[in-house]
Legacy VTK file of the C-alpha trace (Angstrom):
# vtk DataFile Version 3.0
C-alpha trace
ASCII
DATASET POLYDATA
POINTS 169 float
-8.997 -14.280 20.007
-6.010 -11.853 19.654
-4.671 -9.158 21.749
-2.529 -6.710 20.029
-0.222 -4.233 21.793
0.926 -1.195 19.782
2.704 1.950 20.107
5.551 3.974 19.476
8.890 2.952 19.404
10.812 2.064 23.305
7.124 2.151 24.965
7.530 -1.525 26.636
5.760 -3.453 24.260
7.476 -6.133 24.078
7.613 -6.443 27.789
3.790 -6.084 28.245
3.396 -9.177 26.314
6.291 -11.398 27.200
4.037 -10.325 31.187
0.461 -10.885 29.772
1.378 -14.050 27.703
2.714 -15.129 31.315
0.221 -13.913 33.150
-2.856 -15.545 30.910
-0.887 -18.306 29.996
-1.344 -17.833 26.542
1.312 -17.721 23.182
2.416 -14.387 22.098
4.151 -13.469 19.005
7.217 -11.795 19.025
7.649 -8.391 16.465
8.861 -9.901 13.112
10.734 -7.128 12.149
14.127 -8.127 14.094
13.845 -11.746 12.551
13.367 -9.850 9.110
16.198 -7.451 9.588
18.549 -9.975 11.359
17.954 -12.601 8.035
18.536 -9.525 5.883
22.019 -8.491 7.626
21.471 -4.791 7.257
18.878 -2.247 8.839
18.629 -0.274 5.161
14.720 -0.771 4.991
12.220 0.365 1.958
8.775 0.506 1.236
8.648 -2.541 0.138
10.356 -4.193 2.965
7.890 -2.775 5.353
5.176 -4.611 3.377
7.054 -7.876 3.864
7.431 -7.150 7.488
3.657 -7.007 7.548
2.998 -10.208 5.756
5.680 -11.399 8.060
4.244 -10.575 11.211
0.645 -11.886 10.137
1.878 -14.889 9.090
3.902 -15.397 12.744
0.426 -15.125 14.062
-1.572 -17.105 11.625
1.494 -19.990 12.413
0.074 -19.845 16.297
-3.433 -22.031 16.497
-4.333 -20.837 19.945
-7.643 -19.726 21.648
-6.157 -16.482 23.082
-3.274 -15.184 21.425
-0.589 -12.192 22.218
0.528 -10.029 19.582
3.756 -8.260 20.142
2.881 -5.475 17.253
0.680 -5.878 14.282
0.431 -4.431 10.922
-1.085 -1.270 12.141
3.082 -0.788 13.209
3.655 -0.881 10.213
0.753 1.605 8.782
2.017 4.448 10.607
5.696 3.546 9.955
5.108 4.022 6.413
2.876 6.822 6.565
5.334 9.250 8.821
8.685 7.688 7.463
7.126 8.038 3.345
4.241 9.953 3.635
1.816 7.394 2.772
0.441 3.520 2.992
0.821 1.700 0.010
-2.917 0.161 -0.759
-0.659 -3.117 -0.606
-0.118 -2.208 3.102
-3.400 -1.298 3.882
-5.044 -4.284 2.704
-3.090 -5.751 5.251
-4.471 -4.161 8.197
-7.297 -5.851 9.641
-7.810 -4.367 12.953
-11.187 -6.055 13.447
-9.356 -9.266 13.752
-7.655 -8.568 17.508
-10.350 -8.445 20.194
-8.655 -5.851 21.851
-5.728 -3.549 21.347
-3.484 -2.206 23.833
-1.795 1.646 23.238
1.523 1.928 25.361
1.811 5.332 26.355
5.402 6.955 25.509
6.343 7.364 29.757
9.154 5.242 30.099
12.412 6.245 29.201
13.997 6.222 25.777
16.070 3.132 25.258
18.398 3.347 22.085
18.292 -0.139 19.677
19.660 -0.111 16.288
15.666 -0.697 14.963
14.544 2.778 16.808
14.267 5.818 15.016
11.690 8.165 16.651
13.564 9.482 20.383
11.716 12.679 20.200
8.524 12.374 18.421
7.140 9.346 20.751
4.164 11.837 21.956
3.042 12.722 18.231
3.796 9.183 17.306
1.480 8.059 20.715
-1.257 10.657 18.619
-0.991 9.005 15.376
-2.093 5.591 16.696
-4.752 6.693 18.910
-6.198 8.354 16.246
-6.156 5.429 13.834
-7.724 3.270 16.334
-10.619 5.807 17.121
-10.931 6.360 13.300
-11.289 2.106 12.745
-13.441 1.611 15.489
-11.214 -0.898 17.018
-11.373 -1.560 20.635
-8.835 -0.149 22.265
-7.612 0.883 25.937
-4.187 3.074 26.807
-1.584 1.164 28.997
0.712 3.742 31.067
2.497 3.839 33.897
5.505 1.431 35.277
5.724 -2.133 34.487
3.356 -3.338 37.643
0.814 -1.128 36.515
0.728 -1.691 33.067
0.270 -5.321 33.412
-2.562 -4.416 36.055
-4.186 -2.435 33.218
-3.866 -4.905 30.741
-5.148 -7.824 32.595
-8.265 -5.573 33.650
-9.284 -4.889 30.325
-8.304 -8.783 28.817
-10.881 -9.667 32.111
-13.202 -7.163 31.546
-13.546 -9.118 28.282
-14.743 -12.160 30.064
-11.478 -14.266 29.128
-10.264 -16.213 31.658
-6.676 -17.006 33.086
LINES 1 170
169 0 1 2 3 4 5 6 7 8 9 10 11 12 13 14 15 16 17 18 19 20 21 22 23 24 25 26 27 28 29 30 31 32 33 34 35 36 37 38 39 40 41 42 43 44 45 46 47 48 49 50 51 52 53 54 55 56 57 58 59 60 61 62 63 64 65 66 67 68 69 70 71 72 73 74 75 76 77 78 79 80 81 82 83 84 85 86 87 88 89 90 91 92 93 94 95 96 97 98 99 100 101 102 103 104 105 106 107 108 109 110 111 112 113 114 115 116 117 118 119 120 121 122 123 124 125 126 127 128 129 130 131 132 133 134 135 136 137 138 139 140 141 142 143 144 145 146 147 148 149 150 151 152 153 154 155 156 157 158 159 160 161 162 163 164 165 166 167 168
């Protein structure tokens, strides 16, 4: 079973599931893209590297044979990235995206403060961005709840909806 947390850019993420991973004792997967950029030397990014990004990422958590499993970003990342930065998913992309496969999907809410990194693009467009994904998720169905709030809480919202899924910890 896989838990996926997504959102816009500088929303705590990454923090979320370094917490839940902790908190269920469970594996989480780390967001490919700053291994991929890091091996590639250079942040200069295409279409086609966003594609690779995606088959990285999936393959990161395909690598991970684990019950419950934490996924630091998925492919849907990736979607929208694409779609605002070039105006479209390449069908290669969207093949990709699977978001039946994570049992749940958490949406970080843009209310922390912006934190620049040489990967972020988006400062001001976090709330549109925040739109975008909630709307994707509606429009696949997936299962979804919206983590806000300071660190404390957000891990109490997580963990009640990864509960309320009868896993235990």
């Amino acid at each position: 079973m896989k838990i996926a947390i997504v959102g816009p850019e500088s929303c705590g993420k990454s923090t979320l599931a370094r917490d839940l991973a902790a908190a269920l004792n469970a594996p989480w997967v780390a967001e490919y893209v700053r291994e991929y950029f890091a091996a590639k030397g250079t942040n200069d990014y295409g279409l086609d590297d966003i594609i690779r990004i995606a088959q990285g990422q999936l393959a990161a958590e395909n690598a991970v044979p684990a019950p419950l499993l934490i996924c630091d970003t998925t492919v849907l990342v990736c979607k929208i990235w694409a779609e605002v930065r070039y105006g479209h998913c390449p069908a290669e992309l969207t093949a990709l995206y699977r978001p039946q496969d994570y049992a749940l999907h958490l949406l970080t809410r843009p209310d922390l403060p912006w934190e620049p990194d040489p990967l972020r693009e988006n400062p001001d467009d976090r709330d549109y961005l925040f739109d975008f994904y909630e709307a994707d998720l509606k429009a696949s169905g997936a299962n979804y709840v919206v983590v806000e709030g300071i660190r404390e809480r957000r891990l109490a919202i997580a963990m009640k909806a990864v509960l309320g899924m009868g896993l235990e910890h």
